[in-house]
N, C-alpha and C positions, 0 to 999 in steps of 0.2 A: 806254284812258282818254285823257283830254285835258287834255293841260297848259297852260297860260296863262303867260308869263314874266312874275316878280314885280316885273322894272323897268319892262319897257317895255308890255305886257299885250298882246304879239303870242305866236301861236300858237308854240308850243314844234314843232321837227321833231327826228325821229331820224336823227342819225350816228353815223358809224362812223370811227373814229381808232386808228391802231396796235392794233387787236383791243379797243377797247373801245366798247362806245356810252352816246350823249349825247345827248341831249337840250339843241338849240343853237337860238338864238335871232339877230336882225339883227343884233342890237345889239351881243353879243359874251356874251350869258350861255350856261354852260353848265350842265350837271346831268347826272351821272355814274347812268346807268341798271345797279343789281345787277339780276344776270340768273342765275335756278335754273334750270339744265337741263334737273332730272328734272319741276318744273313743268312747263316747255314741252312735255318730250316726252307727259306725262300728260294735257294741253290736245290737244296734238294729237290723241292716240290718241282723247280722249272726241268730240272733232268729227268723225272719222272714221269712229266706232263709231254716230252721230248719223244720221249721212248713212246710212251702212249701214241703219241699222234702217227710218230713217221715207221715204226717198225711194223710186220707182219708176222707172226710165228706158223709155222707149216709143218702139219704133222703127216708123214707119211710110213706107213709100216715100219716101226718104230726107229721112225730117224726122225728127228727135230731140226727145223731148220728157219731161220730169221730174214728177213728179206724187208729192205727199205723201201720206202714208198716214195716216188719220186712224181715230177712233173711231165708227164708224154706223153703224145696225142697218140690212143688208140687208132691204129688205121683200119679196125672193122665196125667200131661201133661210134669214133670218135669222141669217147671219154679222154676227160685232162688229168689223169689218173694211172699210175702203172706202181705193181711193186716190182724191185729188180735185184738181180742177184748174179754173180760172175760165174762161170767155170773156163776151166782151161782143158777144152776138146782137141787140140791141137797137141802140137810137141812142143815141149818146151820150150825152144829158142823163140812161138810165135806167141803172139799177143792172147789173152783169154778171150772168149765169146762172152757177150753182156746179153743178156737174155731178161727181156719186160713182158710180164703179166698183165694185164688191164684189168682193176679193181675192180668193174662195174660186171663186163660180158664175160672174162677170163678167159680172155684170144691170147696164146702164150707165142710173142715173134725174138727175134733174139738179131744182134749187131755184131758184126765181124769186126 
């Protein structure tokens, strides 16, 4: 979240002073950030479990490429499953092609 300092209305940053942090300003305001561990650690574990679930990593001659996994009805094999990923095959001024993979058969169709 974003803080705003209540004197000066410039952008609040995070420091760190003798093991504690702040939220510190130009000006000289500060604002004492409490900090729950077991929060953190439970934020982290659900962004990790996140990325687990819904990402795909694609390696192809050495390009690496990440691709999310979405809900789409396969039309060759009729899995509820697809990973998907954008390019823009067109000229610029037009819209990208959205191209879905089927997780199950890997029938690769793609949407104008």
């Amino acid at each position: 979240m974003v803080e705003f300092c209540p004197e000066c209305s410039n952008l609040l940053r995070k420091k760190r002073e003798s093991g504690k942090t702040y939220l510190a300003c130009k000006c000289g305001y500060q604002k004492e950030i409490e900090t729950d561990t077991d929060q953190i650690k439970k934020t982290i574990q659900n962004k990790k479990d996140a990325l687990d679930n819904n990402l795909i990593v694609v390696t192809d001659d050495d390009k690496i490429s990440i691709h999310l996994k979405t809900a789409k009805f396969c039309p060759k094999c009729g899995h509820k499953e697809a990973e998907t990923w954008q390019s823009q095959t067109r000229s610029a001024d037009e819209p990208s092609t959205t191209f879905f993979r089927c997780v199950k058969c890997k029938y690769t169709w793609r949407e104008y």
